[in-house]
C-alpha positions in Angstrom: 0.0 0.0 0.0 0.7 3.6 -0.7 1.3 5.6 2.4 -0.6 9.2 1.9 1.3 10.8 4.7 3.1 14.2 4.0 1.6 17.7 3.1 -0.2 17.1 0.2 -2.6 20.0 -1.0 -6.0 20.3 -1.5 -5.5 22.1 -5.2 -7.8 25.3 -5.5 -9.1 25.4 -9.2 -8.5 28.5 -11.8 -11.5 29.4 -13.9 -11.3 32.0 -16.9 -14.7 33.2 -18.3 -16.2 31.4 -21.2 -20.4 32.8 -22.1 -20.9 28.8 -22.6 -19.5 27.4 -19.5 -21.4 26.5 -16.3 -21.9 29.7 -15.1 -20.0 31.5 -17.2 -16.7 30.3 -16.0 -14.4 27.7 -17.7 -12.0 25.6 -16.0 -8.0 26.6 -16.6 -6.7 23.7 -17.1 -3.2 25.3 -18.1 -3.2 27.4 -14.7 -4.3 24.7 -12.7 -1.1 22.9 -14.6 1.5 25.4 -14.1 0.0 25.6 -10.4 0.5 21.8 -9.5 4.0 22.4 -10.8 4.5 25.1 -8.7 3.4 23.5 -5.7 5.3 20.2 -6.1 8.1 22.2 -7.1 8.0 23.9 -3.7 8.1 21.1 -1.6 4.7 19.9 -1.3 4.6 15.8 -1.3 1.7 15.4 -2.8 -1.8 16.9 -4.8 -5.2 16.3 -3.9 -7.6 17.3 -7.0 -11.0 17.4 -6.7 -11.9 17.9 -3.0 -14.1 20.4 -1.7 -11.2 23.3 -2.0 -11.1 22.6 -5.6 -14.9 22.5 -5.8 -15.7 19.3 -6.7 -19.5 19.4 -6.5 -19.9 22.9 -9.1 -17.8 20.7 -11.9 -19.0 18.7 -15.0 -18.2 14.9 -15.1 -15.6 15.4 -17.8 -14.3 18.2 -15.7 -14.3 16.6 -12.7 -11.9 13.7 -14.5 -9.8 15.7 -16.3 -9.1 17.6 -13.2 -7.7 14.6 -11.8 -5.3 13.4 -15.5 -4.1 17.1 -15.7 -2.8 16.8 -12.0 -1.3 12.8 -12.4 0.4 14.1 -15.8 1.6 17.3 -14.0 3.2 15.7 -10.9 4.7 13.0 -13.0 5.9 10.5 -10.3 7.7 13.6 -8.3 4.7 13.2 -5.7 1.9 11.3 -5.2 -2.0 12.3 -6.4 -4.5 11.1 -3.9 -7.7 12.3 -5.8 -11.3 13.2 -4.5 -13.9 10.8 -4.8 -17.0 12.6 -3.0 -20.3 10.8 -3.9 -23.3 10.7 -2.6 -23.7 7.3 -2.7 -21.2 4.4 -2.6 -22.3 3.9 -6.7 -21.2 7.2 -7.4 -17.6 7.3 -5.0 -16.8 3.9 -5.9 -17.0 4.6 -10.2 -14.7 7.7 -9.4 -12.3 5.6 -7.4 -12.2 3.1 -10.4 -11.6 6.5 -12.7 -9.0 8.1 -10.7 -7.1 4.4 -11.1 -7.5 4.2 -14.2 -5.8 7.9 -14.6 -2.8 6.9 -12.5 -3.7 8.7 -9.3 -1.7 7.1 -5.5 -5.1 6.7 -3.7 -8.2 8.5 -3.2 -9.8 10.6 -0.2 -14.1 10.1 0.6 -16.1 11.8 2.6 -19.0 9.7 4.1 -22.5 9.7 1.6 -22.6 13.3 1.2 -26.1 14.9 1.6 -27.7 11.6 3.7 -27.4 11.5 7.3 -26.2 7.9 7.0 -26.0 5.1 9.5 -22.9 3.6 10.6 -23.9 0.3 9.0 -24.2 2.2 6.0 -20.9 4.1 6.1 -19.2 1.4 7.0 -20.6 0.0 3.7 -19.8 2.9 1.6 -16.0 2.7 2.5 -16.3 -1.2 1.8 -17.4 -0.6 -2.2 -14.8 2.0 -2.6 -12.5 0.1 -1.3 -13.1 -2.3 -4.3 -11.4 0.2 -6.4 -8.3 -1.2 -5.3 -6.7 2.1 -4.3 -5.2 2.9 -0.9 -8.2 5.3 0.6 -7.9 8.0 3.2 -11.4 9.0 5.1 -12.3 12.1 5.4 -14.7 13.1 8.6 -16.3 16.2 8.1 -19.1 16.3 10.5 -19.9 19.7 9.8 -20.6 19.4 5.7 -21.9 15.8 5.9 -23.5 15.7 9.0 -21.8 12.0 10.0 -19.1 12.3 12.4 -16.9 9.4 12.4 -16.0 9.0 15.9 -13.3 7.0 17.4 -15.5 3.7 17.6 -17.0 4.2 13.6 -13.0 4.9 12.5 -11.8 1.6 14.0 -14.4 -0.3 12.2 -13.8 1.4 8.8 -10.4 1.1 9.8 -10.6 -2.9 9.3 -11.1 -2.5 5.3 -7.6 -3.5 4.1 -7.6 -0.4 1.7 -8.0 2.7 4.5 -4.6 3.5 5.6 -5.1 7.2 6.7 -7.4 9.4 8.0 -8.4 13.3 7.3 -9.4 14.5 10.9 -11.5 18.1 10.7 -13.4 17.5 13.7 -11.3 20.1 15.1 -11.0 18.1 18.5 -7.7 17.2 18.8 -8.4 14.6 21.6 -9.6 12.4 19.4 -6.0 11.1 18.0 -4.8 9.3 20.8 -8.2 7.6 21.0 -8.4 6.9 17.4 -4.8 5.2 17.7 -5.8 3.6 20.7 -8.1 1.6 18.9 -6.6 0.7 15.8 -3.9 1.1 13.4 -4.2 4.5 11.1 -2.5 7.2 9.9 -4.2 10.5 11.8 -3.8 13.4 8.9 -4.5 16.7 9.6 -7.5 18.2 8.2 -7.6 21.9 9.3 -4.7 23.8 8.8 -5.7 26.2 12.1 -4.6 22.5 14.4 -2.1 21.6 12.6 0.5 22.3 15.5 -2.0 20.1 18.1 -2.2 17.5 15.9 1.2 17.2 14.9 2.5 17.6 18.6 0.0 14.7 19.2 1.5 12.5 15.9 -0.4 12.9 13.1 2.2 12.4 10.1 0.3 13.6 7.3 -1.1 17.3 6.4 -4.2 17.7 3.8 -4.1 21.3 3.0 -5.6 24.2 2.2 -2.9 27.4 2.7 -0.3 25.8 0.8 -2.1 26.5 -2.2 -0.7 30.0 -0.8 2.7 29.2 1.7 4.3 26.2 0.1 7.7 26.5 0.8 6.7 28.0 4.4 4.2 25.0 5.0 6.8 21.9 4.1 9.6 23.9 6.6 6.9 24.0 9.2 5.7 20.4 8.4 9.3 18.9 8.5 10.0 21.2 12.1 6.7 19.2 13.5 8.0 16.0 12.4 11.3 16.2 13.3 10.2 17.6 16.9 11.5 21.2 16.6 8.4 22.6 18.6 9.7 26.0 19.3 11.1 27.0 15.5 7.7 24.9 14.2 5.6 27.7 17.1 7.4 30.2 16.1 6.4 30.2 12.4 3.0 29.2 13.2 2.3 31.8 15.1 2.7 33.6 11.8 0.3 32.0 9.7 -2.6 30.9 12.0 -5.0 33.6 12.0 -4.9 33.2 7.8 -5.1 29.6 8.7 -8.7 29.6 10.7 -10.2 30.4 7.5 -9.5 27.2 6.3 -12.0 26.2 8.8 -14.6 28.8 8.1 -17.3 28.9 5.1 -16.0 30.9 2.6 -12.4 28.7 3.0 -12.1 28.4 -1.1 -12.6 32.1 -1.4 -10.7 33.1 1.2 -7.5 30.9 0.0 -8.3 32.0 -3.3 -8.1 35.3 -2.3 -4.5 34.9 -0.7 -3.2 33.8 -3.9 -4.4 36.7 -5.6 -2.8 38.6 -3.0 0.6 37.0 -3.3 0.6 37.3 -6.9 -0.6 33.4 -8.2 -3.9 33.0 -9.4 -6.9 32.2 -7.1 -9.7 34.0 -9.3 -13.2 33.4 -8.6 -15.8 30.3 -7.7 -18.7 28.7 -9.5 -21.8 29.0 -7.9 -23.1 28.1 -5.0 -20.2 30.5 -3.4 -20.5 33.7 -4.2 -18.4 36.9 -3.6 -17.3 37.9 -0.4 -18.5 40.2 1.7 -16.3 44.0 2.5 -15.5 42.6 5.7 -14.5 39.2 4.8 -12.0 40.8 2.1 -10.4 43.1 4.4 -10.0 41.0 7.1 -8.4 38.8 4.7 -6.0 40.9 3.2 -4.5 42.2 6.4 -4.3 38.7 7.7 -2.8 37.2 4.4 0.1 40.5 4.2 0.9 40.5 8.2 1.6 36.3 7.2 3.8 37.7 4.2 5.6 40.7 6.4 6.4 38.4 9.3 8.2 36.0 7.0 9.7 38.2 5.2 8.2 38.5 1.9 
């Protein structure tokens, strides 16, 4: 099996207007490219396409695949591409895991049935026809989007499917690692960037991200720090980046990461609907936080 530890980034996705689009709006697939290359040139260990960052749910089938090709063809073997498979039921996850395998992607990350309160019975079936995919899997608990929390308990029973090595923790309680690995054998990734320090200091080994898409370099240095058990040097940047961080955890995370790239000089650009604009606030608020990040490092 694949291991899916590292920092591997949840890739925002660059739209440029086209009248005949959905909404108007195109999908890049040059940017998004030349920004995989960027990222993996930068540090970053590995690419995660299609989760909810790169707005999986607003895309077109054929988008939603060729999202995934373009990002296997652009890492090309210097990383690994653990691709989105997000269904609402197991029939729909499970034919996108068999896709992404068949486009040369490293492993896949699901949420739980999306949109369906779902049993654990059932999600413990879900994970099991994914799993027949073949690809290493990493769960993703979400509690807040999909309304099924996959407690300690749940996670050591999907944790018995040969094909889940890893899981993507955004409960935000960071208590929950020890009991997770007190009960069975799985990587703990973190899920928010804004606990990242707790759950690293705790042992998570992985990082699925959202700010890299705007601190690469910065996030692999603070990454390796945690790993290698440089606490005060990994603080002491962290401190830096965590107020842009929490917005990772907030609503309007794609626009506000989106944003910061703007701000930095990449390419974030705007969303497909349902997310809209934000508001004067949100913007400022933003903008201060993202160039206090880039004055306190230095840039």
């Amino acid at each position: 099996m694949t291991d899916l530890r590292g920092v591997v980034v949840a890739t925002a996705l660059p739209y440029k207007e086209d009248p005949s689009a959905p909404a108007g709006l195109a999908v890049d697939f040059d940017k998004y490219a030349e920004h995989v290359d960027w990222l993996i040139g930068n540090g970053c260990h590995g690419i995660g396409p299609n989760g909810s960052l790169g707005e999986y749910s607003s895309l077109t089938d054929e988008e939603r695949r060729k999202v995934v090709q373009v990002a296997v063809e652009t890492v090309a073997g210097r990383g690994k591409v653990i691709a989105g498979v997000h269904g609402a039921g197991w029939h729909q996850a499970k034919k996108w895991a068999e896709l992404a395998g068949e486009d040369g992607a490293d492993g896949v990350l699901a949420l739980p049935p999306t949109m369906y309160r779902a049993s654990n019975s059932q999600v413990v079936e879900h994970y099991t026809r994914i799993a027949e995919a073949g690809l290493p899997m990493m769960v993703y608990n979400n509690p807040f989007d999909t309304k099924v929390d996959l407690v300690p308990d749940l996670v050591a029973e999907i944790a018995q499917i040969p094909q889940v090595v890893a899981i993507k923790e955004f409960s935000a309680d960071v208590r929950r690692l020890f009991e997770i690995r007190e009960k069975c054998e799985i990587d703990v990734v973190a899920g928010a960037d804004d606990v990242l320090f707790e759950l690293m200091a705790d042992g998570a080994v992985g990082w699925f991200a959202g700010f890299p898409n705007v601190f690469p370099a910065e996030s692999v240095k603070l990454y390796n720090l945690m790993l290698e058990g440089k606490f005060l040097e990994a603080r002491e940047l962290y401190q830096h980046l965590v107020a842009v961080f929490r917005w990772d955890s907030r609503t309007e995370f794609v626009q506000a990461i989106k944003l910061s790239m703007d701000l930095i000089g990449r390419y974030g650009g705007p969303c497909r609907p349902p997310r809209g604009p934000l508001t004067p606030e949100h913007r400022a608020q933003i903008e201060a936080e993202t160039k206090l990040a880039l004055k306190a490092l230095g840039n």
